[in-house]
C-alpha positions as CSV (number, residue, x, y, z in Angstrom):
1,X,0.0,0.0,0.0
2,X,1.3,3.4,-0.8
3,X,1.2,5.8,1.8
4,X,-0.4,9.6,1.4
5,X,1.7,12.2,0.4
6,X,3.0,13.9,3.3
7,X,2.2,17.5,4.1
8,X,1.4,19.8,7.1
9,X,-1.3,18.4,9.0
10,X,-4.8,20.3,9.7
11,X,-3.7,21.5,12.8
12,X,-0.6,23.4,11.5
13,X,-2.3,24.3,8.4
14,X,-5.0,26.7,10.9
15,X,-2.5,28.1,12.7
16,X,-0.9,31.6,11.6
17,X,1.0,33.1,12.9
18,X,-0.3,36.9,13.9
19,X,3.1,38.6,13.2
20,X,2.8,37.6,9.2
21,X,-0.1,39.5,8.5
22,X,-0.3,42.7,7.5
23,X,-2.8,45.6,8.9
24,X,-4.8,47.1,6.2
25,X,-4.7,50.5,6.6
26,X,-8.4,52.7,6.0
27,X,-7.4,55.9,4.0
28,X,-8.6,58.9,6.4
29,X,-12.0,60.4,5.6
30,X,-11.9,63.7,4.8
31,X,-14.5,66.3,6.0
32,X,-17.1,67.4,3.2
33,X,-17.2,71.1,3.4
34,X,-21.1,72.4,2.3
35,X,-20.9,75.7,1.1
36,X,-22.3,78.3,3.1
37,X,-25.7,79.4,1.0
38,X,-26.5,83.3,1.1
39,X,-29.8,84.6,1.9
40,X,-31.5,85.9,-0.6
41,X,-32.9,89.5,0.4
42,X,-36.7,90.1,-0.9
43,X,-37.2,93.1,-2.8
44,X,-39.5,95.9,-0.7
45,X,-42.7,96.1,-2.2
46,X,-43.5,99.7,-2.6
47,X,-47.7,100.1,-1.7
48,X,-49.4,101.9,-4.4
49,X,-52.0,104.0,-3.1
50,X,-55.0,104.5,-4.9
51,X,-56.8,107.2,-5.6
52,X,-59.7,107.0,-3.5
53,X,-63.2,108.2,-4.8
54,X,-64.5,111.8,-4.3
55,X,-67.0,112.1,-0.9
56,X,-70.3,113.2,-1.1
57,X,-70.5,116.7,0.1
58,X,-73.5,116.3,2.5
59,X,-71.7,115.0,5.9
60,X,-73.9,113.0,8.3
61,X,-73.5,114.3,11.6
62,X,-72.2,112.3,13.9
63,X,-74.7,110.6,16.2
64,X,-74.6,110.0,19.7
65,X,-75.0,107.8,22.0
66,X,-78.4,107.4,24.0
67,X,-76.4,107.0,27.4
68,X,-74.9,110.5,26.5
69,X,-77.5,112.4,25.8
70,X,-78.9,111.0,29.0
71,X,-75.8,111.3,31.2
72,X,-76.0,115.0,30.2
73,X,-79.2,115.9,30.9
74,X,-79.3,114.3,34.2
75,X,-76.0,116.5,34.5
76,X,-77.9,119.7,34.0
77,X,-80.9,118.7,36.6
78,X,-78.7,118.0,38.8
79,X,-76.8,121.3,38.5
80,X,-79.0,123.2,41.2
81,X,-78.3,120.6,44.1
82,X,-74.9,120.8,43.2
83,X,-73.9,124.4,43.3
84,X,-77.1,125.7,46.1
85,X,-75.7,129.3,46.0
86,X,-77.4,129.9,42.5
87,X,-80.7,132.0,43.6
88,X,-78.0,134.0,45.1
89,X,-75.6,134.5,42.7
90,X,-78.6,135.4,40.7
91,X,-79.8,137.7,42.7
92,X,-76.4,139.7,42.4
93,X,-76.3,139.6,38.8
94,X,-79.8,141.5,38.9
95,X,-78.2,144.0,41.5
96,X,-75.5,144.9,39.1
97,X,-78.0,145.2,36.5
98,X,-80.1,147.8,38.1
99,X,-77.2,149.7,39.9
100,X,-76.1,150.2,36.2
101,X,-79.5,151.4,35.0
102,X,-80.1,153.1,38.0
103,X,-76.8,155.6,38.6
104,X,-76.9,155.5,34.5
105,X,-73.2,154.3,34.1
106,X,-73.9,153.8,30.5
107,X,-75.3,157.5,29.5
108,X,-73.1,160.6,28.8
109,X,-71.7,162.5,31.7
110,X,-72.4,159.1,34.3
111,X,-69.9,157.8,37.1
112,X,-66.8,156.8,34.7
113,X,-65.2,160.1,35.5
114,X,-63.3,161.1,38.6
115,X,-65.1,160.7,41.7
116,X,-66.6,163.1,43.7
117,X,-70.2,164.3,42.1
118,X,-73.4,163.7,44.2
119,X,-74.4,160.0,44.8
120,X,-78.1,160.7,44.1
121,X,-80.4,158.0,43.0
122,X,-79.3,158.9,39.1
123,X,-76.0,160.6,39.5
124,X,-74.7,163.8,38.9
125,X,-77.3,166.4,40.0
126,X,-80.4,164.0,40.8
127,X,-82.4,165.0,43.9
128,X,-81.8,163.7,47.4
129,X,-83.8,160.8,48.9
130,X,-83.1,158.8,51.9
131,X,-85.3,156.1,50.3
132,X,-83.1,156.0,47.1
133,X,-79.8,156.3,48.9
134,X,-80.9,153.1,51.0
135,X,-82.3,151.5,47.4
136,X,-78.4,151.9,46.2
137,X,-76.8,150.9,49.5
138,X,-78.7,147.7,49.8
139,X,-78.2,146.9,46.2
140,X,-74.5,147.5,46.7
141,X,-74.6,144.7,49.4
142,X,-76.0,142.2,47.2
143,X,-73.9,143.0,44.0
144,X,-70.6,143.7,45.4
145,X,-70.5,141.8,48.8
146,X,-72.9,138.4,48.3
147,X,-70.2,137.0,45.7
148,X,-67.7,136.8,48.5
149,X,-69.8,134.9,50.2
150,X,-69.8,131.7,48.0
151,X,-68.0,128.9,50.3
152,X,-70.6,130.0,53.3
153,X,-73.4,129.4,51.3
154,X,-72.2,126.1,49.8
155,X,-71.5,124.6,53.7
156,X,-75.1,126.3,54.8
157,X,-76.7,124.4,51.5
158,X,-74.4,121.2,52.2
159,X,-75.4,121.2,55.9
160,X,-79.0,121.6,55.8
161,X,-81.7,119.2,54.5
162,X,-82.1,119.4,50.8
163,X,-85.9,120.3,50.5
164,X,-84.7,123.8,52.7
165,X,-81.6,124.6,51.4
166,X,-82.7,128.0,50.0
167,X,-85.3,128.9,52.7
168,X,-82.2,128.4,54.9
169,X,-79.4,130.4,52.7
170,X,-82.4,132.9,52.4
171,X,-82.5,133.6,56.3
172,X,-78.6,134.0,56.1
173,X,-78.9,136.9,53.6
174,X,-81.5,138.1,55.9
175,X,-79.2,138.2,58.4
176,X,-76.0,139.4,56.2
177,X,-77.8,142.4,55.1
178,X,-79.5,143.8,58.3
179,X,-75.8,144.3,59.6
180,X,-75.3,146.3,56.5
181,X,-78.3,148.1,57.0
182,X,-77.3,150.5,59.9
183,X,-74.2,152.8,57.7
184,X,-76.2,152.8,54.5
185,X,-78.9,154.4,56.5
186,X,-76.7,156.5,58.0
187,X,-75.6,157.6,54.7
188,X,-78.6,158.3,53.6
189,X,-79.1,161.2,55.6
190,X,-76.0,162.8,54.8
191,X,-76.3,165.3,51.3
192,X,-73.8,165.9,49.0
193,X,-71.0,165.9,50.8
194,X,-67.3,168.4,50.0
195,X,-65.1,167.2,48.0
196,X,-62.6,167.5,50.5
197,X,-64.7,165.2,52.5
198,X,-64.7,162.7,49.8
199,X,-61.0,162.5,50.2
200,X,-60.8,162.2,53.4
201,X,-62.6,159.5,53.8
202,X,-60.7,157.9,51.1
203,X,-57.5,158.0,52.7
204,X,-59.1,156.6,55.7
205,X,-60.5,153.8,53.9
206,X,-56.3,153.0,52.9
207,X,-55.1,153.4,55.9
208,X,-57.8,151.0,57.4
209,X,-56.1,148.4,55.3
210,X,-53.0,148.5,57.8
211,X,-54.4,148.4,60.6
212,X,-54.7,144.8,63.5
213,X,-59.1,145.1,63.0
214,X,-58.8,144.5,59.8
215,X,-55.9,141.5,59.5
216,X,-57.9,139.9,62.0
217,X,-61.4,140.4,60.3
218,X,-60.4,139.2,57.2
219,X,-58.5,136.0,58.8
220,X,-62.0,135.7,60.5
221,X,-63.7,135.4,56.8
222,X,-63.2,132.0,56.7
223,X,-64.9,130.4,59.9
224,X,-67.9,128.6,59.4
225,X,-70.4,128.3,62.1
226,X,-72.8,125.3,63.2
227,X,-76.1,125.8,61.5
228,X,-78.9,123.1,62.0
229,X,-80.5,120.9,60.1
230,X,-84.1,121.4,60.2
231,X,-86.6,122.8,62.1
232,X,-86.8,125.8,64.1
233,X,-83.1,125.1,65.2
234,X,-81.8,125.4,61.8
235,X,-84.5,128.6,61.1
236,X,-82.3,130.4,63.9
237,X,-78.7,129.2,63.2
238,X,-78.8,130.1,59.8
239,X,-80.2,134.0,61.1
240,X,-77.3,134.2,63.5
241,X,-74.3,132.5,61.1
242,X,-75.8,135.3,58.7
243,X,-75.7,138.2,61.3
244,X,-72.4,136.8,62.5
245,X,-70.4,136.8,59.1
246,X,-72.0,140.3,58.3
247,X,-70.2,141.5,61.1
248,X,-66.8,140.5,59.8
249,X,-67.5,140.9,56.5
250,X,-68.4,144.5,57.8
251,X,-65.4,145.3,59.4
252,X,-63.3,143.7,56.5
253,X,-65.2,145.8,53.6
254,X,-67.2,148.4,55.5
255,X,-65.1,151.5,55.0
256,X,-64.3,151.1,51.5
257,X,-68.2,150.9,50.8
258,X,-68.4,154.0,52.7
259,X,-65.8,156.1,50.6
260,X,-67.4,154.3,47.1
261,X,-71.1,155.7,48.3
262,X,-69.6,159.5,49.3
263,X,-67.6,159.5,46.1
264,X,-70.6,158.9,43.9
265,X,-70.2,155.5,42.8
266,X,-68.0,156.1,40.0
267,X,-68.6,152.5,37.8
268,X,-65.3,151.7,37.3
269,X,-63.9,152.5,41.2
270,X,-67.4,150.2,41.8
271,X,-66.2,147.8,39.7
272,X,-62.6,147.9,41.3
273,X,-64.1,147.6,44.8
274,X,-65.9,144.5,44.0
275,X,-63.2,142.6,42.3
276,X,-61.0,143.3,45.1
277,X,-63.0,142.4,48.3
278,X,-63.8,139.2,46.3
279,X,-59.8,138.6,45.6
280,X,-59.3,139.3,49.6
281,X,-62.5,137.4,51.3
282,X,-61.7,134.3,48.8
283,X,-58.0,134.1,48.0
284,X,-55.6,132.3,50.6
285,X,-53.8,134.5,52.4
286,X,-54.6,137.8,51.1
287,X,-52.9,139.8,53.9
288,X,-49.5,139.3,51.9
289,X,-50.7,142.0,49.5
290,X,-52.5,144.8,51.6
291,X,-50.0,147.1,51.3
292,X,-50.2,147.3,47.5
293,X,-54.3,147.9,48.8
294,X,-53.3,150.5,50.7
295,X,-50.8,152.3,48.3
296,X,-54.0,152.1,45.5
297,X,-56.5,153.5,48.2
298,X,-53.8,156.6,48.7
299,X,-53.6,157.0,45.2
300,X,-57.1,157.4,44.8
301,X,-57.1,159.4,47.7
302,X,-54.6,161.8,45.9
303,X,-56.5,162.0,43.0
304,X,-59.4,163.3,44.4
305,X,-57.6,165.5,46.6
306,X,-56.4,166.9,43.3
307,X,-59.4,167.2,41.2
308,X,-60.7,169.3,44.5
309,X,-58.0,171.8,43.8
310,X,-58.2,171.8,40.1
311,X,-62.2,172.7,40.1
């Protein structure tokens, strides 16, 4: 028998060796760079207007709303219970009416000119009366001095029931004007008085402005007083808060009204007056300015002075 050829046997033929083969080497990837893409910018688009057609020539007003219209009219009702010094503002506005007509501040040769002609009923050479000089005097009250006496009558009206309010600010003018009452009836009886005298009392009436009475009068302006709320209580506080004030307000205006009723109630110095004791009674602290009050009431008192020398 022959034998088989001889050759490695199946062991050695499965073992390599390790150190006779040769690493395969992987070639190195490279990075695939993208390119960067640009945005692409959007044109503007430019807006066109068109031409729009021609309106009709007739407008329609503009219509409100019902709540409005109703909001305001319950606005305008309620207007009186708001502001309870009305009737007597009123009645002021009438007094300047009347003193107008009355001392003829409107017709030729009337009280724009300098002071100092006879304070009859009509001006300039009317008769005496004691009735008419009173007429004028009380008139004054309520034209030039009831203004000033707005924040009283709102607390009076605030602080009485509503159904009274004006019975109650009523008895308060009552009051307010019967204090008045005793220098325009003294000034009734008194004629035409001197020039002289007229400037006198002027000068009087600017030096009053310096004096302690009437710092402390005019810082008294601003009390209130306790008034009731109905019934006979509030019948006789209101009286006596009317009576009360009048007093101060007295001693705060009263001289100036004095030297305005001798000088003939000249419409502009009447005018003046007014504007004034409503500037000091309702201003704060109007005593920074008296002296500039009392330098005006010299000049005045100059000025008639010198129309006395001139004649």
């Amino acid at each position: 028998m022959t034998s088989p050829p001889a050759g490695p046997s199946p062991v050695e033929t499965s073992l390599v060796e390790p150190s006779l083969v040769e690493p395969v080497e992987t070639p190195p990837v490279e990075p695939v760079e993208t390119p960067l893409v640009e945005p692409v910018e959007t044109p503007l688009v430019e807006l066109v207007e068109t031409p729009r057609a021609p309106t009709a020539s007739i407008r329609t007003p503009s219509v409100e709303p019902v709540e409005t219209h109703a909001l305001r009219g319950r606005q305008i009702r309620m207007w009186p219970s708001q502001h309870p010094e009305w009737l007597a503002l009123l009645l002021a506005s009438a007094s300047w009416v009347w003193l107008a007509v009355a001392l003829g501040w409107f017709t030729s040769g009337s009280g724009w000119g300098l002071p100092g002609h006879h304070h009859g009923v009509e001006g300039g050479d009317a008769p005496h009366s004691t009735d008419g000089q009173l007429l004028i005097w009380v008139a004054m009250v309520f034209a030039m001095m009831v203004p000033t006496t707005i924040p009283h009558l709102r607390y009076l009206g605030f602080n009485t029931r509503t159904s009274r309010r004006q019975r109650s600010i009523a008895l308060f003018l009552l009051g307010y004007v019967v204090v008045w009452l005793a220098p325009g009836f003294a000034l009734s009886l008194i004629g035409s008085p001197a020039p002289w005298v007229v400037a006198v009392v002027v000068l009087a009436a600017g030096a009053w402005e310096l004096t302690a009475v009437k710092r402390r009068a005019l810082r008294r302006c601003c009390r209130t007083w306790p008034v009731g709320y109905a019934g006979a209580s509030a019948d006789s506080a209101a009286v006596e808060y009317g009576l009360r004030h009048g007093v101060t307000c007295l001693l705060v205006g009263g001289p100036a009204m004095v030297a305005l009723t001798l000088a003939g109630h000249p419409a502009w110095a009447t005018v003046a007056l007014a504007a004034l004791m409503a500037a000091q009674k309702l201003l704060s602290r109007p005593d920074r300015w008296r002296t500039v009050v009392a330098i005006g009431w010299l000049a005045s008192g100059v000025a008639v002075a010198g129309a006395v020398f001139v004649r």
